[in-house]
ROFI-275239 format. One line per field, with one value per residue (C-alpha): chain; y, x, z. Coordinates in nm, 4 decimals, padded with zeros to 6 digits. Example, Ala and Ser with C-alpha at 12.3 -4.5 7.8 and 13.67 -1.06 7.14 Angstrom:
2
kette <- A,A
v <- -00.4500,-00.1060
u <- 01.2300,01.3670
w <- 00.7800,00.7140
END
This chain:
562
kette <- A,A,A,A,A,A,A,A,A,A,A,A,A,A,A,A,A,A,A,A,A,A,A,A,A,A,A,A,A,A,A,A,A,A,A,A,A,A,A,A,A,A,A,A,A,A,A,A,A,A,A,A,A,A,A,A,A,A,A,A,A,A,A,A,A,A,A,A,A,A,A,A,A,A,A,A,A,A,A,A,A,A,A,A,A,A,A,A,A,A,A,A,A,A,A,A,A,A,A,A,A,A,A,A,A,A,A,A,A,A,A,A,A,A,A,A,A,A,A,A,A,A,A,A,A,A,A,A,A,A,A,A,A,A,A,A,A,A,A,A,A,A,A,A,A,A,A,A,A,A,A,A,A,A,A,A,A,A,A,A,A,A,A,A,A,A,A,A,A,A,A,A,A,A,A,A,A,A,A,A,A,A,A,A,A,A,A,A,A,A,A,A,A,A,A,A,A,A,A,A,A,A,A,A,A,A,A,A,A,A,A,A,A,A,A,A,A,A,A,A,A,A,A,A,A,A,A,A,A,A,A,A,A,A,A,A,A,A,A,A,A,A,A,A,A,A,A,A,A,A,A,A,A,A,A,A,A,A,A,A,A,A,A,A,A,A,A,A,A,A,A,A,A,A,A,A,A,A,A,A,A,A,A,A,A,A,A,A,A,A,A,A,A,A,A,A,A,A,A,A,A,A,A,A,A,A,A,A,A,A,A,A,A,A,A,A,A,A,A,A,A,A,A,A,A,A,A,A,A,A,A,A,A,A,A,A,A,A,A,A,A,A,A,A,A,A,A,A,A,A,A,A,A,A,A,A,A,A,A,A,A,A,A,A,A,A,A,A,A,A,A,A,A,A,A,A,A,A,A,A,A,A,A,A,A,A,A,A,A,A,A,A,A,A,A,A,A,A,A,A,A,A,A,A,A,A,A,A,A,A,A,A,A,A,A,A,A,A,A,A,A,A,A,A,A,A,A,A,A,A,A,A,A,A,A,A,A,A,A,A,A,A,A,A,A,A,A,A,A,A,A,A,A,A,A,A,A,A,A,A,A,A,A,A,A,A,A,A,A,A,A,A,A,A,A,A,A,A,A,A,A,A,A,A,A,A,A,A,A,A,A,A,A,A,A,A,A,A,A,A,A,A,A,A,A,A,A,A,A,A,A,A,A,A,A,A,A,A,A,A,A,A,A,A,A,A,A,A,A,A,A,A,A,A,A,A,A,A,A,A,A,A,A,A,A,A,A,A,A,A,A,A,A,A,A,A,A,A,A,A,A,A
v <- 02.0591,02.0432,02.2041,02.1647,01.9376,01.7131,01.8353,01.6350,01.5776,01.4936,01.4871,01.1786,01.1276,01.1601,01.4448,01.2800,01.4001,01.1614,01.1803,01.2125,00.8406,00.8132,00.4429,00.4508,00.6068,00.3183,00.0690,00.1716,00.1960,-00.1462,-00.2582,-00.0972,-00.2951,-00.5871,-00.5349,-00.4690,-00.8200,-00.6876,-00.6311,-00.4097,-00.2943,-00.0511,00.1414,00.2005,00.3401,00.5212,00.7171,00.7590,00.9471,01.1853,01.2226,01.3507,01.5807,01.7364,01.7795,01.9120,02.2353,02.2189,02.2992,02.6366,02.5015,02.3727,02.0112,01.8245,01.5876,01.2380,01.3035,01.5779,01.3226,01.1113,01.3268,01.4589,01.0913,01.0033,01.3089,01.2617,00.8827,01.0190,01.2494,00.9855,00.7993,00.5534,00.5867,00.2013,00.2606,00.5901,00.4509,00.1022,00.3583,00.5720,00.2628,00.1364,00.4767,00.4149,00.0576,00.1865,00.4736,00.2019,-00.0158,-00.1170,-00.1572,-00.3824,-00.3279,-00.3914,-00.5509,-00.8387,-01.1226,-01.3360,-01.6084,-01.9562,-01.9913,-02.2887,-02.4072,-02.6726,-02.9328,-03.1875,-03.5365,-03.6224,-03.2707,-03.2825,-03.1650,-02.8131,-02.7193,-02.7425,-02.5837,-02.3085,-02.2183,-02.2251,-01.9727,-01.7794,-01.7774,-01.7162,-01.3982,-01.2415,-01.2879,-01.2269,-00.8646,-00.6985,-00.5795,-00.7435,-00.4848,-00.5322,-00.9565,-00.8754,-00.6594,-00.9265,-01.2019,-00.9186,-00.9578,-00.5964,-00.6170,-00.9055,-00.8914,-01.1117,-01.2310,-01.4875,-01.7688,-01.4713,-01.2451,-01.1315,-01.0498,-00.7889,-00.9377,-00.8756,-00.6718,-00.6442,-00.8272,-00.5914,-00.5231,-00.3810,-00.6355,-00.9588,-00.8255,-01.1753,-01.0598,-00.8431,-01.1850,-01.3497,-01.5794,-01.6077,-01.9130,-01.6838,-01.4079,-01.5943,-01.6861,-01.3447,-01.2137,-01.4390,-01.3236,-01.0210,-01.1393,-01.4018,-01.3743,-01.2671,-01.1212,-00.9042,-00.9363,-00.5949,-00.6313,-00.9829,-00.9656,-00.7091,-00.8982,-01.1616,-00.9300,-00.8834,-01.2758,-01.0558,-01.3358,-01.6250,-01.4489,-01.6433,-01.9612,-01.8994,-01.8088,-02.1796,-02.2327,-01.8918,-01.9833,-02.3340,-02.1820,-01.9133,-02.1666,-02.4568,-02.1371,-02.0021,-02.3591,-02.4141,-02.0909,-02.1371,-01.7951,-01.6804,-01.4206,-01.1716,-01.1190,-00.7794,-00.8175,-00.5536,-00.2260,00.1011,00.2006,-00.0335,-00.0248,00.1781,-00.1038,-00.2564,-00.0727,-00.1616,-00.5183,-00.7174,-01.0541,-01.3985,-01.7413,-01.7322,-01.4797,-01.4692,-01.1040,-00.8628,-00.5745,-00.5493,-00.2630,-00.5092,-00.3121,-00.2538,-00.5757,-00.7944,-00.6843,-00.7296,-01.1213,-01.2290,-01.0927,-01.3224,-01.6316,-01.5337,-01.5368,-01.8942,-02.0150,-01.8627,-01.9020,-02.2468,-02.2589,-02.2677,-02.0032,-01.7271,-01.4557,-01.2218,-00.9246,-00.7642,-00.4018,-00.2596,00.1157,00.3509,00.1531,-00.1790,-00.0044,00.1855,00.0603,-00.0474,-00.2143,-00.5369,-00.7537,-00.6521,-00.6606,-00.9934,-01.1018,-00.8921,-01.0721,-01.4203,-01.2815,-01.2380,-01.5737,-01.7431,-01.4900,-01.5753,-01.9578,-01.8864,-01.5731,-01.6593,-01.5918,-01.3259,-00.9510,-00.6359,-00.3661,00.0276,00.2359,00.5851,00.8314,01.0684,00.7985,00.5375,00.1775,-00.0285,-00.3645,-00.5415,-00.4748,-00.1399,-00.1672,00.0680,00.1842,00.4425,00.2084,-00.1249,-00.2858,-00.4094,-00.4134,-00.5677,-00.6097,-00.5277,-00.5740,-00.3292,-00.5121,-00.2420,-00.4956,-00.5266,-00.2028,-00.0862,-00.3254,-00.1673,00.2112,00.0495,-00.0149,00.1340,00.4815,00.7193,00.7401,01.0063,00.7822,00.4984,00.7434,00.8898,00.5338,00.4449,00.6542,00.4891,00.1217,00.2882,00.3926,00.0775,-00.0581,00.1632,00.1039,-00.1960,-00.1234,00.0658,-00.2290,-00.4261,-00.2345,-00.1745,-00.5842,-00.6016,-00.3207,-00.5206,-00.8119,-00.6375,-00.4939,-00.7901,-01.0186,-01.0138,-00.7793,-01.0615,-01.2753,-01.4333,-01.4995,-01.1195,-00.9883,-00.6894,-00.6075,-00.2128,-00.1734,00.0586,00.2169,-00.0463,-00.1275,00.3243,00.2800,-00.0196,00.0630,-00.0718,-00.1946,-00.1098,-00.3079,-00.1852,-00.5303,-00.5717,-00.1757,-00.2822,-00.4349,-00.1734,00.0886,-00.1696,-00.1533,00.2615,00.3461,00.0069,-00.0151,-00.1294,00.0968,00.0187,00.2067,00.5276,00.8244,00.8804,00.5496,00.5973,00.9504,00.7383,00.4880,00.8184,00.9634,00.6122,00.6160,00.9740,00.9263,00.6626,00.8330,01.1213,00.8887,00.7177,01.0363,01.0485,00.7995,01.0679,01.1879,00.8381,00.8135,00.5233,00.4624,00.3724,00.3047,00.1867,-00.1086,-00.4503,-00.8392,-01.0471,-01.2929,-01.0409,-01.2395,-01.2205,-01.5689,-01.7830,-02.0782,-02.4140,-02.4867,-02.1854,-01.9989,-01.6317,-01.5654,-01.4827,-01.3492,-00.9361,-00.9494,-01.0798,-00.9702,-00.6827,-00.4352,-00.1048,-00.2574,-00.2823,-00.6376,-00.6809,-00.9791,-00.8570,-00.4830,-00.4026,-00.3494,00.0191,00.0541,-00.1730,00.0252,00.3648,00.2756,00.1008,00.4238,00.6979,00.4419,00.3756,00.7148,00.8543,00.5906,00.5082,00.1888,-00.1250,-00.4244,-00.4249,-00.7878,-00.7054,-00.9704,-00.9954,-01.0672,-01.4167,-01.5519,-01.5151,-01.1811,-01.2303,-01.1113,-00.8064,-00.6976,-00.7018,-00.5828,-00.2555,-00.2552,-00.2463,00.0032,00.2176,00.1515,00.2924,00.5997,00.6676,00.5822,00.5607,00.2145,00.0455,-00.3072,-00.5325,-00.9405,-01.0553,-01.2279,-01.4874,-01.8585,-01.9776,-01.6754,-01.4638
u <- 05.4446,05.7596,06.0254,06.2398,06.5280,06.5939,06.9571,07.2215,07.4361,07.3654,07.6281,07.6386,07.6676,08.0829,08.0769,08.1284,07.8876,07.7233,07.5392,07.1422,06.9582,06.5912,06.6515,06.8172,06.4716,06.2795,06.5069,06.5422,06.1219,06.1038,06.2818,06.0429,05.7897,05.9431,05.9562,05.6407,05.5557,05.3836,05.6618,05.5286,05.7816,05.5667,05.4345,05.7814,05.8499,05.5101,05.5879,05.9893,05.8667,05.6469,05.9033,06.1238,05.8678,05.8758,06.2521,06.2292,05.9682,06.1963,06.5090,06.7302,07.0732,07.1565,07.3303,07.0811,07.1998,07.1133,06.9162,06.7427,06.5880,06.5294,06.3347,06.1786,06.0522,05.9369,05.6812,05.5456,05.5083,05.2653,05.0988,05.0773,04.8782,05.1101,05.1934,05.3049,05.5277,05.6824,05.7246,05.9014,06.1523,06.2458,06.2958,06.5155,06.7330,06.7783,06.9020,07.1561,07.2802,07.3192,07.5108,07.5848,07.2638,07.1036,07.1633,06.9384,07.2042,07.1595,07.0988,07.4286,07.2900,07.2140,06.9266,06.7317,06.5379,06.3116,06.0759,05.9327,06.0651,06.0659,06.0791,06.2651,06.6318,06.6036,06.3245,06.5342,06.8296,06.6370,06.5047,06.8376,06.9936,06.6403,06.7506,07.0862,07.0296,06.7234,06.9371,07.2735,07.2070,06.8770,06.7637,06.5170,06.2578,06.2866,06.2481,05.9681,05.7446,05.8497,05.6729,05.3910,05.3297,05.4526,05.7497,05.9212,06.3049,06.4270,06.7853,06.8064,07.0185,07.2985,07.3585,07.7079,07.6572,07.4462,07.0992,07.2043,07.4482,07.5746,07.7498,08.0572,08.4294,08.3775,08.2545,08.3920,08.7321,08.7843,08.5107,08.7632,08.9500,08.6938,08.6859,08.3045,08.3112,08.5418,08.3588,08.0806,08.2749,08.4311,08.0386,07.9490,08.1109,07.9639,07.5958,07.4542,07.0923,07.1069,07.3379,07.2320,07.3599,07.3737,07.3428,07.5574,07.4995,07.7649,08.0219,07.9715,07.9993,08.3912,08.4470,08.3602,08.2284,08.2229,08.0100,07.7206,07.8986,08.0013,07.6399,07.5835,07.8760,07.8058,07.4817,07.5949,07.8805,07.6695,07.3829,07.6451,07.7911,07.4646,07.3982,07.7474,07.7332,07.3718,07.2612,06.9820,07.0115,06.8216,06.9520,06.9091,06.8754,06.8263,06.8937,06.8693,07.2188,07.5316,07.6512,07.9786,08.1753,08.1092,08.3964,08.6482,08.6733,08.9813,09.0568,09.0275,09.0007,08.6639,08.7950,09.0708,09.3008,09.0900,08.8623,08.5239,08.2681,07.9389,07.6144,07.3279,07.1804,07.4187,07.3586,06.9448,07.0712,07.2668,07.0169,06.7856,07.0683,07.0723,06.7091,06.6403,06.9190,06.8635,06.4838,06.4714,06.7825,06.7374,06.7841,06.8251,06.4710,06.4867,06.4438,06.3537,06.4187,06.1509,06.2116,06.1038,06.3092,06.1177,05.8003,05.8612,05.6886,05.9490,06.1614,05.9514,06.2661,06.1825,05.8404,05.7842,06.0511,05.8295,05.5037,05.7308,05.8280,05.4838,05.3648,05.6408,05.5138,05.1477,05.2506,05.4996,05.5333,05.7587,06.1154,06.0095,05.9445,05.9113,06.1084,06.0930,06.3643,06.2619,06.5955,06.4859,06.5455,06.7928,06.8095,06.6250,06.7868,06.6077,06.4157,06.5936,06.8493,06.9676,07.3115,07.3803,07.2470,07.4118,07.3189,07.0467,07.1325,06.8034,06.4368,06.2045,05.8367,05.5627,05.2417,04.9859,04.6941,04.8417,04.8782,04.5133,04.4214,04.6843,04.5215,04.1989,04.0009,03.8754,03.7271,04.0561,04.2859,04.4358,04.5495,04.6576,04.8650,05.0505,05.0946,05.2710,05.5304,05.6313,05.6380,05.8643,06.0751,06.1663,06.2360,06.4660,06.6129,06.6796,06.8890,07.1152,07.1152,07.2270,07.4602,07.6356,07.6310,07.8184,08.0853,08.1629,08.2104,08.5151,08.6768,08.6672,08.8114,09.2218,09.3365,09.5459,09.2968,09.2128,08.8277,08.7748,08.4749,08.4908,08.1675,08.2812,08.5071,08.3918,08.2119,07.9372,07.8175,07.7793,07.5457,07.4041,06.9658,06.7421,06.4593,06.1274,05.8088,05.4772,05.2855,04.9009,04.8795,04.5961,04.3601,04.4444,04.3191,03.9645,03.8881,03.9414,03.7526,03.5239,03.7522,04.0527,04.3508,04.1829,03.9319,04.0704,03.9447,03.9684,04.1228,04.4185,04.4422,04.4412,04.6915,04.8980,04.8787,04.9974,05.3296,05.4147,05.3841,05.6448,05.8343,05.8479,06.0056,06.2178,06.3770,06.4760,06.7371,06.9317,07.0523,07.2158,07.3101,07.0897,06.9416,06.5945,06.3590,06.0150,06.0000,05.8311,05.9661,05.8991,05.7018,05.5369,05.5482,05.8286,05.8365,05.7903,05.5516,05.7007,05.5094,05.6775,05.3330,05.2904,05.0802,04.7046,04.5445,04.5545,04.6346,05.0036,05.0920,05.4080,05.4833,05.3211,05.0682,04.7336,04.5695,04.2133,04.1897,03.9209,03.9929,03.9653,04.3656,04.4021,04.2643,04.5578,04.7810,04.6858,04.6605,05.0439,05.1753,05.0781,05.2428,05.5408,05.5769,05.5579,05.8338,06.0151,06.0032,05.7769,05.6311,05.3059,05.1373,04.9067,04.6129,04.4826,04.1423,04.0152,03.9907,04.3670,04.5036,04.6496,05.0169,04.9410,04.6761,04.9290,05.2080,04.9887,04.9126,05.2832,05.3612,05.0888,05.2823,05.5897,05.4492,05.1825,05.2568,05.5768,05.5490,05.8976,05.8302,05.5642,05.4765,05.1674,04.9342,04.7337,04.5565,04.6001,04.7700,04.4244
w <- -01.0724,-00.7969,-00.9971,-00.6704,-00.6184,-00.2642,-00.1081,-00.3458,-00.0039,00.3342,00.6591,00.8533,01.1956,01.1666,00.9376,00.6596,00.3333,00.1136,-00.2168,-00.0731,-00.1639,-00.1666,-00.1841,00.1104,00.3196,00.1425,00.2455,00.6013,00.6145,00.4781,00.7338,01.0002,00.7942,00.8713,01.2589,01.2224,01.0735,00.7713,00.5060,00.2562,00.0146,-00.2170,00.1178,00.1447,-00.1740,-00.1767,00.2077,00.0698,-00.2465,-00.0023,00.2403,-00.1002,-00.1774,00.1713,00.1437,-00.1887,-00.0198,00.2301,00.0781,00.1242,00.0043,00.3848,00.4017,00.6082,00.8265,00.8745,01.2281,00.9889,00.7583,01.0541,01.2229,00.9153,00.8053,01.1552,01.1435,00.7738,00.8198,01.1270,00.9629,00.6383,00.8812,00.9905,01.3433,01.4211,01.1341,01.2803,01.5661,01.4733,01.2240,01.5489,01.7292,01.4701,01.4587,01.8797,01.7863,01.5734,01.7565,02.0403,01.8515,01.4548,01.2931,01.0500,00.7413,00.4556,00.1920,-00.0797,00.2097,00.3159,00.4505,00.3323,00.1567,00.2240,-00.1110,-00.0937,-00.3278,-00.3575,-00.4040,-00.7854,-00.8958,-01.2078,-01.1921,-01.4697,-01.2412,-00.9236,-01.1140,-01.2250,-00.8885,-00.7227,-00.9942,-00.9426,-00.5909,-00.6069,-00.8402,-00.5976,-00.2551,-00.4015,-00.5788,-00.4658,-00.1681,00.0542,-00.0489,-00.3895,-00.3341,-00.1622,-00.4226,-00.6817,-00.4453,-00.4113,-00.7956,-00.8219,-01.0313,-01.2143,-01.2043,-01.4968,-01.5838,-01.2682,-01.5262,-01.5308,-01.2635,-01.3274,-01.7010,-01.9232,-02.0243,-02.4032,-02.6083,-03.0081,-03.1339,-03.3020,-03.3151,-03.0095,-02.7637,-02.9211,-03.0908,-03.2660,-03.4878,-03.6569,-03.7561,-03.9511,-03.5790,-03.4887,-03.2669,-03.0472,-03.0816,-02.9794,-02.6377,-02.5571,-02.5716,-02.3478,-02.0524,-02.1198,-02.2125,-02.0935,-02.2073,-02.6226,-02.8330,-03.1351,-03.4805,-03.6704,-04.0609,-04.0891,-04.4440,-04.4379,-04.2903,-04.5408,-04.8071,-04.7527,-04.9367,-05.2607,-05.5159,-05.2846,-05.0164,-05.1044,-05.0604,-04.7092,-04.6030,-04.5350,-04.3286,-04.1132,-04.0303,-03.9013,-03.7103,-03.5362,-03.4601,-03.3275,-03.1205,-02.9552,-02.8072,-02.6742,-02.4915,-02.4070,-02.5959,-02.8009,-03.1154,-03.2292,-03.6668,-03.8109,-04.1746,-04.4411,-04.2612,-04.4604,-04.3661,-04.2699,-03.9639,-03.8558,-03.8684,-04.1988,-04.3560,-04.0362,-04.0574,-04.1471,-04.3097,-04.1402,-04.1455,-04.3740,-04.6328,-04.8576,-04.7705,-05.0319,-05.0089,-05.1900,-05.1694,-05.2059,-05.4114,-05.2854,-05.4904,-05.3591,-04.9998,-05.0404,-05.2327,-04.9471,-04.6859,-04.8798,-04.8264,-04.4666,-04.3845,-04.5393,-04.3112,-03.9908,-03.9802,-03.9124,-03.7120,-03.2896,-03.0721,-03.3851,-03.4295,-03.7196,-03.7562,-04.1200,-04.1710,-04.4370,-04.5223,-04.8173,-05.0928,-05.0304,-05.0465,-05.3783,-05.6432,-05.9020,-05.6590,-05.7861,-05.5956,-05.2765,-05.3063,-05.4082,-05.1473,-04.8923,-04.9869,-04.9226,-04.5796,-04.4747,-04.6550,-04.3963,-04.0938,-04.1433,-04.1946,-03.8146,-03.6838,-03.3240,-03.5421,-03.7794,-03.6846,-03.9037,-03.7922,-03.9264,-04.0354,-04.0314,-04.1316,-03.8468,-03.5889,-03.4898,-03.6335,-03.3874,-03.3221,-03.0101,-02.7627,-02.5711,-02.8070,-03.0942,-03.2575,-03.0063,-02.7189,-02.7620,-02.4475,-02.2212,-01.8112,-01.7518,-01.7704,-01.5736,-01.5551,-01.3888,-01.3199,-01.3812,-01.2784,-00.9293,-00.8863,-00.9916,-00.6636,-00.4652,-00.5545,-00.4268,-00.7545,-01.0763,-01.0005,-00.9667,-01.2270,-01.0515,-00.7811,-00.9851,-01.1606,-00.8413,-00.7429,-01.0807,-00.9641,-00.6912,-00.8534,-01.1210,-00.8641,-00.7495,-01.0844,-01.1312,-00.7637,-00.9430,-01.2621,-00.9883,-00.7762,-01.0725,-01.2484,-00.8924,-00.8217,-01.1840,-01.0849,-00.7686,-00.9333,-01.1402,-00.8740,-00.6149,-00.9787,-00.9945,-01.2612,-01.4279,-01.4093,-01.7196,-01.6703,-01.6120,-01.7799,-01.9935,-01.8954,-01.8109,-02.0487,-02.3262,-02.0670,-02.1758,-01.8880,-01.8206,-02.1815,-02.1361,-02.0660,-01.8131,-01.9580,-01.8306,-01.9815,-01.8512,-01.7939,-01.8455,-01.9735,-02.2354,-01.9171,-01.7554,-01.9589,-02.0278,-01.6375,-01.6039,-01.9280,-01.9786,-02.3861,-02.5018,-02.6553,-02.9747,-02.9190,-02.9375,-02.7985,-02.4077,-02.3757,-02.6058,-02.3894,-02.0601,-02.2300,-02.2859,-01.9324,-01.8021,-02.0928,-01.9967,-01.5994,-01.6699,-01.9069,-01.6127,-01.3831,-01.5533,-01.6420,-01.2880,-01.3658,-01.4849,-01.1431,-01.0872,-01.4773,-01.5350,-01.8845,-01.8462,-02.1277,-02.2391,-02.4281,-02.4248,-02.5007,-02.7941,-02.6822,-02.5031,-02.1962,-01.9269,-01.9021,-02.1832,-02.1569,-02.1671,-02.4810,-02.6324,-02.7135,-02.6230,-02.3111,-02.4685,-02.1330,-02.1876,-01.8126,-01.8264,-02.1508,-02.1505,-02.3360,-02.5853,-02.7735,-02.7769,-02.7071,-02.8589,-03.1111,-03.2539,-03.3298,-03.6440,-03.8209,-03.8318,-03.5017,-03.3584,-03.5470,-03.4798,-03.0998,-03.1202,-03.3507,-03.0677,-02.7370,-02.9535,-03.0417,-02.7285,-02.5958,-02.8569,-02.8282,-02.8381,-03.0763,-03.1603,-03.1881,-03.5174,-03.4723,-03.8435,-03.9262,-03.8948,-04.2586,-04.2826,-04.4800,-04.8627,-04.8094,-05.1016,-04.8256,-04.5084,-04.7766,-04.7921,-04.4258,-04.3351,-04.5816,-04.3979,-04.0694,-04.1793,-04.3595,-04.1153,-03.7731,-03.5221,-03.4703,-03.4298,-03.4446,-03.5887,-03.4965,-03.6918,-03.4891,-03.6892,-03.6663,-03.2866,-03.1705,-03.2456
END
């Protein structure tokens, strides 16, 4: 392995030194594409990254300077085997020393959407903010692999905002006064996808003896809330240990001015209250915690409230999840999300599939491999892109104004993750080794090789102090269907979890425990067997889970969904 490092600085033309961006050789050899007539963003990427690993052997501590790297790229894209390429990139550096050059920038211009006559109006809407999002903050290159089928770049109803974020103290200060139709508001301009709710039952707990009366009235005030502001919510309930601000929050409008240290029993109680309120309510998923003391076997409380849980999950699964807490790791609260990590930048899909047609079919997993790298690359070209769209939007906003976002305050924005969710990884591994993850054995290794190469890579956001992780979605599709099913074709389906409907439990499991492991992250959609699974039977199987595996979250998969 190339232990070297590409110069950190390079001297322009001026004298001037800049940090060294491989984005910025990708971009500029997209271009050429274009010239060319044949835009191909991921050749690109892939003759960038080798260009990198020339300059990395080539190294000695010297500054290179930018008719260096020219030079430099114009002879490996030749000897790549791209000579029309080479050519139309040194005919673009004569251009620009001739004159200012084209730069390749989030596109100005007007953008021209058309459709036909009697498309409905949402539709139209939703393409002009899909639109508006692609030209305003990514780079041509990056539009383009998205229209190859390469990546999906999601978050196009709010550019300017974080895809998601907790809901604490800390993002939404009128949570400290009791105030959660505010709070709900100041999130907003800081979220506009989903806002997380850590441990709520803990907030309610500070009404002392009326806390379970004002369950009702918080559920209709956060559900009322969501819709006006046009957000979804995931609803952590029964986490083995509170979160840090449970002990910080004042009185307000829903509590009388006292203080009340709530037991355990009357935290798991109004977790109950909470869950019977929020599961029918719109726009709210749950999200039930299960640790050691629900699986012990004289907590007979939580274990009949468990077997309910799953009697309600095997009845409708879409707003119910299981999720693990293990005391060597941090409370997972959504997808990319923990307590040290309390935001999401955005999401991005990698679709494997396409890529195992790009690497030229089925018979060298070595190749697909190398290729991953580059495709990773340019999802995490854009988390920068992104997260430097959102900084410019601060500093170009008035510092009195009063609609500025506090999106980098807290240095939020700094922690907030990019989300990377491997698309299609199941079919994937069925076309290299002829079986499913399932199946263990050399395909669970191949599933491995393809969760490390990315973890590799995505460890490269480091130098540009992105954080990049492995997870998946929910619905484990990028884009929900209209119908509001999950996507059942292995092809489309995103994220670290085996997909074979027929595999027998543990198998599905086992597979999801090793992936999850590996990336800390994930959901695994647990397809149970056909005849429908007494909850004592999936009660055991989950317990399993948590002792045995390093599975993070579960979604049963039963009736239609199997």
């Amino acid at each position: 392995m190339n232990h070297l490092s590409p110069p950190a600085w390079v001297r322009k033309r001026d004298g001037q030194l800049v940090p060294f961006e491989a984005d910025k050789i990708s971009r500029a050899l997209f271009a050429a594409t274009e010239a060319l007539g044949r835009p191909d963003a991921f050749l690109a990427r892939e003759l960038a990254d080798g260009i990198v690993h020339f300059l990395c052997d080539e190294n000695d501590d010297a500054t290179p300077t930018t008719a260096d790297i020219a030079e430099l790229v114009i002879k490996v894209v030749r000897e790549l085997g791209q000579p029309a390429l080479a050519e139309a990139f040194a005919a673009f550096g004569q251009q620009r020393e001739r004159g200012p050059r084209r730069k390749l920038t989030p596109a100005r211009e007007e953008v021209v959407l058309r459709f036909p006559r009697g498309e409905g109006l949402p539709r139209i809407l939703a393409a002009c903010a899909r639109q508006y999002t692609l030209q305003s903050v990514y780079t041509r290159d990056l539009i383009s692999a998205q229209e190859n089928g390469l990546l999906t770049l999601t978050g196009h109803r709010f550019p300017e905002e974080l895809e998601a974020c907790v809901l604490n103290p800390h993002t939404a200060p009128a949570l400290l006064r009791g105030d959660l139709p505010s709070a709900l508001q100041e999130v907003r301009s800081i979220a506009g996808g989903r806002i997380v709710l850590d441990g709520p039952e803990h907030f309610l707990a500070r009404a002392g003896q009326e806390a379970q009366e004002q369950v009702r009235e918080f559920a209709h005030r956060l559900e009322a809330g969501l819709a006006e502001q046009r957000l979804t919510a995931v609803v952590n309930l029964n986490t083995a240990t509170p979160p840090s601000w449970a002990d910080d929050l004042a009185v307000g409008p829903l509590f009388e001015n006292r203080r009340y240290a709530p037991a355990e029993g009357d935290l798991f109680r109004l977790a109950q209250s909470l869950f019977q309120v929020l599961a029918p309510a719109r726009g709210v998923r749950i999200d039930w915690h299960l640790g050691e003391r629900d699986f012990l076997p004289e907590s007979n409380e939580r274990r009949s409230w468990l077997r309910h849980l799953i009697e309600q999950a095997l009845n409708d699964a879409r707003r119910l999840s299981f999720v693990f807490d293990r005391s060597r790791h941090a409370v997972r609260l959504a997808e990319g999300i923990d307590r040290q990590h309390p935001a999401v930048l955005l999401t991005v899909g990698l679709h494997l599939p396409r890529l195992v047609q790009l690497a030229g079919g089925d018979d060298d997993r070595e190749r697909f491999l190398h290729k991953l790298g580059s495709l990773t690359r340019l999802a995490l070209s854009a988390g920068v892109q992104k997260r430097a769209y959102l900084r410019s939007r601060e500093r170009g906003r008035a510092s009195n104004s009063s609609d500025t976002p506090v999106v980098t305050s807290g240095f939020l924005l700094d922690r907030a993750r990019l989300v990377v969710a491997p698309v299609g990884l199941d079919r994937v591994v069925t076309t290299f080794t002829g079986q499913g993850l399932s199946a263990g054995g050399e395909s669970l290794d191949f599933g491995k090789q393809v969760i490390q190469r990315l973890l590799e890579i995505l460890h490269e956001g480091q130098s540009s102090r992105l954080n990049a992780c492995l997870d998946g979605l929910y619905g484990f599709h990028l884009e929900e269907p209209e119908n509001g099913e999950p996507c059942v074709e292995p092809r489309g389906i995103a994220g670290l979890s085996a997909w074979d409907t027929m595999a027998p439990v543990k198998d599905q499991w086992r597979a999801a425990g090793v992936l999850q492991g590996l990336a800390e992250g994930g959901t695994l959609a647990l397809f149970l067997p056909p005849d429908r699974a007494a909850p004592d039977q999936v009660a055991s199987w989950l317990r399993a889970i948590w002792k045995q595996t390093e599975v993070v979250r579960v979604r049963l998969m039963c009736g239609s969904h199997r």
